[in-house]
N, C-alpha and C positions, 0 to 999 in steps of 0.2 A: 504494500500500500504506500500509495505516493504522497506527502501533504503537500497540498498546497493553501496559499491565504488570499484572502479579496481586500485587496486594499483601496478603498472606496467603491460605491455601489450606485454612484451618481448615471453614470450611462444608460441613453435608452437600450443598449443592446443589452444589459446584465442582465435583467432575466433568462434571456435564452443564452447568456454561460452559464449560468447556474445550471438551467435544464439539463446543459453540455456534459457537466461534469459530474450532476445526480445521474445521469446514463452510463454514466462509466464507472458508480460506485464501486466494482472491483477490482479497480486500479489507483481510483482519485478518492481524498478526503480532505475536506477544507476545514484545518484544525483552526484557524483564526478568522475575522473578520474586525475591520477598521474602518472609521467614517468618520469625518467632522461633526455629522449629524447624525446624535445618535439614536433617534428614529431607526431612521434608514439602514444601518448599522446590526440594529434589532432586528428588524424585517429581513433582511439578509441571511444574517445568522440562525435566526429561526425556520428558514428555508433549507438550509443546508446541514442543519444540525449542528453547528460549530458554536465557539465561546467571541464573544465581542470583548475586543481590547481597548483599552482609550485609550491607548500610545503604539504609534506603527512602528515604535522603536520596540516593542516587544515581538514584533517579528521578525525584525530586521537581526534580530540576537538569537532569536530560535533557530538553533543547528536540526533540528527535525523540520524545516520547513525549505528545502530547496526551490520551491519556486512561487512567484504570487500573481497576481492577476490585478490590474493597476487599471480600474473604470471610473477613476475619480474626474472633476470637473477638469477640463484641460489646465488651467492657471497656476493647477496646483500638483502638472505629473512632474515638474522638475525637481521638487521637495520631497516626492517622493520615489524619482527612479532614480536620484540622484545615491541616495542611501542604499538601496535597493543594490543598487552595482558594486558599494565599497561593499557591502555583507555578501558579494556573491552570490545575488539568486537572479536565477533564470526569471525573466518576466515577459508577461502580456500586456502591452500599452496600448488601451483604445486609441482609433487614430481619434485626431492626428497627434504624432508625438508631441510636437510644439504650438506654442503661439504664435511663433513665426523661426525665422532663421537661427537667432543667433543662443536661443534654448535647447531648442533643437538640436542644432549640433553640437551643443556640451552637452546632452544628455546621451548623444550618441557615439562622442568619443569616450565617455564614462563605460558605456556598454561592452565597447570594444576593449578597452582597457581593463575590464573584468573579466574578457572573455568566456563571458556567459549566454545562454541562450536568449533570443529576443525576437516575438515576432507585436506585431501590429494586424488591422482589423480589414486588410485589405482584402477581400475575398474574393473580388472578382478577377482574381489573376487565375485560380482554378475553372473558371469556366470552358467548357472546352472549345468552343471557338475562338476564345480569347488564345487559349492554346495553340490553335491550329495557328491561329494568324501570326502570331510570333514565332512560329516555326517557318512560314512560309516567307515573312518578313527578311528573318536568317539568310533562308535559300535564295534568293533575289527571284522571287516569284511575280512583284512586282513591278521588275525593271526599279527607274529612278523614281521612287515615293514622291509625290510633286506637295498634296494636300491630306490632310487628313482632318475628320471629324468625329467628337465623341458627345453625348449628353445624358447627364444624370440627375431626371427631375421628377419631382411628385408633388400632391396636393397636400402634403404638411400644415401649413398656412393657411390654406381653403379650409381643411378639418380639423384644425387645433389640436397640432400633435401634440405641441409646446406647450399647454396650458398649464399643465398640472405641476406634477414633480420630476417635468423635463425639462418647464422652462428656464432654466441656468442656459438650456442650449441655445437660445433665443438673444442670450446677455452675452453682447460682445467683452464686456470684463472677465468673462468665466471663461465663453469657447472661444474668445478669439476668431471668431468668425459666424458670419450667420448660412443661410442655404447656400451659396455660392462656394462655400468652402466645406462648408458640412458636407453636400453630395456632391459638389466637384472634386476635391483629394481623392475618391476614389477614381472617378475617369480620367483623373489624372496620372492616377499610378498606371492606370493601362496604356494611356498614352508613355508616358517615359519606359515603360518596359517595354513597347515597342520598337521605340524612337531612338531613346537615348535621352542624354542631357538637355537642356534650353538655355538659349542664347539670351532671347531676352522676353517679353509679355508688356500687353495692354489688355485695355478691359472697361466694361462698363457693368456695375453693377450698383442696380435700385430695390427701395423700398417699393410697393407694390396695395398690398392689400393698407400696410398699419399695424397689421395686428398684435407685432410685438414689439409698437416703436418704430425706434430707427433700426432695428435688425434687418439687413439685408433680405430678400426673400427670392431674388432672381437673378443673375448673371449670366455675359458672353464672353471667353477671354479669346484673346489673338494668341498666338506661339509661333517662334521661329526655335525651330531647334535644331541643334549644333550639329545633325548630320542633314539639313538641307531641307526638309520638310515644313509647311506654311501649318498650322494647326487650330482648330476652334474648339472651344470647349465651353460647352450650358449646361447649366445647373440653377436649380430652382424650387421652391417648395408652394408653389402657385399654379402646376400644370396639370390638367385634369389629364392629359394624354402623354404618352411620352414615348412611341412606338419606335423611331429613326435611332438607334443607338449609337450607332460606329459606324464613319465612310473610312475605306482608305484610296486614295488614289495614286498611278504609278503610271509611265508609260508605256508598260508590257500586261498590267492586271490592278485588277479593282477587284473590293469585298466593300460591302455593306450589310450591318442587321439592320432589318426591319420585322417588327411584329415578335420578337423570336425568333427568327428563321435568317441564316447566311446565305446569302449571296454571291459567290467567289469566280472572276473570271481570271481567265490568267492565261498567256501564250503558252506557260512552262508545264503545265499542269493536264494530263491528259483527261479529258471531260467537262475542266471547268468552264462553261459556257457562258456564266453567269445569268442563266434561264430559268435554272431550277433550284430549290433551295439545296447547300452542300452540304450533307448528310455524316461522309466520309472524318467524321471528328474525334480526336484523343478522348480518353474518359476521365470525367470529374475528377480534379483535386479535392480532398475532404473542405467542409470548411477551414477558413485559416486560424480557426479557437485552437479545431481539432487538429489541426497544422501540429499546435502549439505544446499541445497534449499528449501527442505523439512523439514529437521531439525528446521533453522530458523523461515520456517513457520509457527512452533508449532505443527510439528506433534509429537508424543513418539515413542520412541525404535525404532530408524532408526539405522542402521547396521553399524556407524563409523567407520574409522580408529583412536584410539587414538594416541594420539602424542608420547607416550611413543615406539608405536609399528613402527612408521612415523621413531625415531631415530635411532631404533635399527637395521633398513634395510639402516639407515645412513652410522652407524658404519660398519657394516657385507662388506659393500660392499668397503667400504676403506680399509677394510682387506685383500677384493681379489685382490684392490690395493696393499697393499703392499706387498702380499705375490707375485702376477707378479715381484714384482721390487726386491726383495730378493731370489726368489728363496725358500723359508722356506712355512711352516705352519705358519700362523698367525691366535694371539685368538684376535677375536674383540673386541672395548673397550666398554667397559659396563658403566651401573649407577655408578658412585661415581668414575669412573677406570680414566675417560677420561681424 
């Protein structure tokens, strides 16, 4: 039996780690649970059957505790992955890791420096078209990549996801970001695992409904990235529909989702016509919790996020920040920049 601890319980995703890891009660135990608020704290613990600590310095010291699970509000995971990597334990950082760059990456060279296990909440890198196409990307199946498009949007805002005891997500002092960053990081880690690096980012991102203030609720950003590709990315918690996921275009082959379903033509590729939806796809990576879970398990070569790539979608995305709020191109801040 494995322990692990929950330190904080703030995230909309924590219930369904919790689910994660009562499924695998004969592996995982979550001997501790931590939270500012000790509600929440309670409720946690009581779900899992574990003891509530009022100091995460009690975990941080428990040698029966190799790894913990870190869903607390964004503002506050540098205080505590910070400790986290001196005590050695492998962790789970809801994304995004940072508030923006320059957290981000001291939390991520902490990581490194502990060399310990670490993944983030990125999950759409296991999907298997996301799969195929970063395989096909490799191969140069699309000749020269000219454009590419992603979007990551729901009616959050329309149906008051935020109201309750999620709204912390809503408070740019907490997340650091509102919808534009909340469901863009993820289309954006797909894009950079495509891609590569980014050169620089613009952007416009507005309020919309109200609902929770000045919190962002919809965004478009621009990308130029460092191997040649023009890029757009939306996101949004204001769209009743949201069918067009992913273009990529190239001058030898083109994939787009729409509805669910890929679309993949390509000169290289014997059948792709792009007529009919392409079937021919790798199979699902587990969720990236259970990524996470497995790792610790002692499995080998589980498909990570490292931290290093966790900050870099830190920074890229405080960029689209600032360049919303200037008006300009902005270059993200990088290793050594921040």
């Amino acid at each position: 039996m494995i322990n692990l601890a929950l330190v904080g319980a703030a995230h909309i995703h924590t219930p369904g780690f919790i689910k994660r890891i009562k499924d695998r009660s004969s592996e995982f135990a979550v001997k501790a649970v931590w939270d500012h608020d000790a509600g929440r704290a309670q409720k946690a613990a009581g779900e899992l059957n574990a003891q509530v600590v009022e100091d995460p310095k009690a975990i941080w010291s428990d040698r029966e505790i190799p790894a913990v699970v870190i869903c607390s509000e964004t503002n506050r995971h540098q205080d505590l992955v910070a400790p986290a990597a001196r005590a050695k334990k492998h962790m789970f950082v809801e994304k995004p890791l940072g508030m923006g760059g320059k957290d981000a990456y001291a939390m991520a060279r902490a990581i490194d420096k502990a060399g310990v296990l670490f993944q983030t909440g990125y999950f759409m890198r296991g999907n298997p078209m996301h799969r195929f196409l970063r395989e096909q990307v490799q191969r140069g199946s699309f000749g020269r990549i000219s454009r590419v498009r992603a979007s990551n949007c729901h009616a959050g805002s329309l149906k008051g996801f935020f109201d309750g005891e999620y709204r912390w997500m809503a408070d740019l002092e907490q997340a650091g970001c509102g919808a534009f960053g909340d469901l863009g990081t993820h289309v954006l880690d797909i894009l950079m695992w495509l891609f590569g690096d980014i050169e620089r980012v613009a952007a416009d991102i507005n309020v919309v409904t109200g609902r929770y203030g000045q919190c962002d609720e919809t965004g478009e950003g621009l990308i130029q990235f460092d191997s040649g590709p023009i890029g757009t990315l939306a996101a949004g918690w204001v769209d009743v529909a949201d069918p067009s996921k992913l273009l990529i275009s190239g001058t030898e082959g083109h994939a787009h989702v729409v509805n669910g379903q890929l679309f993949f033509k390509s000169n290289h590729v014997e059948g792709a016509d792009g007529e009919q939806p392409w079937t021919d796809l790798p199979d699902a990576w587990p969720h990236a919790f259970e990524l996470f879970l497995d790792a610790v398990a002692g499995k080998q070569d589980v498909p990570l996020v490292k931290p290093q790539e966790a900050a870099a979608r830190s920074a890229v995305m405080e960029a689209f920040y600032r360049a919303a709020q200037t008006r300009r191109w902005v270059v993200p801040k990088g290793v050594g920049k921040e």
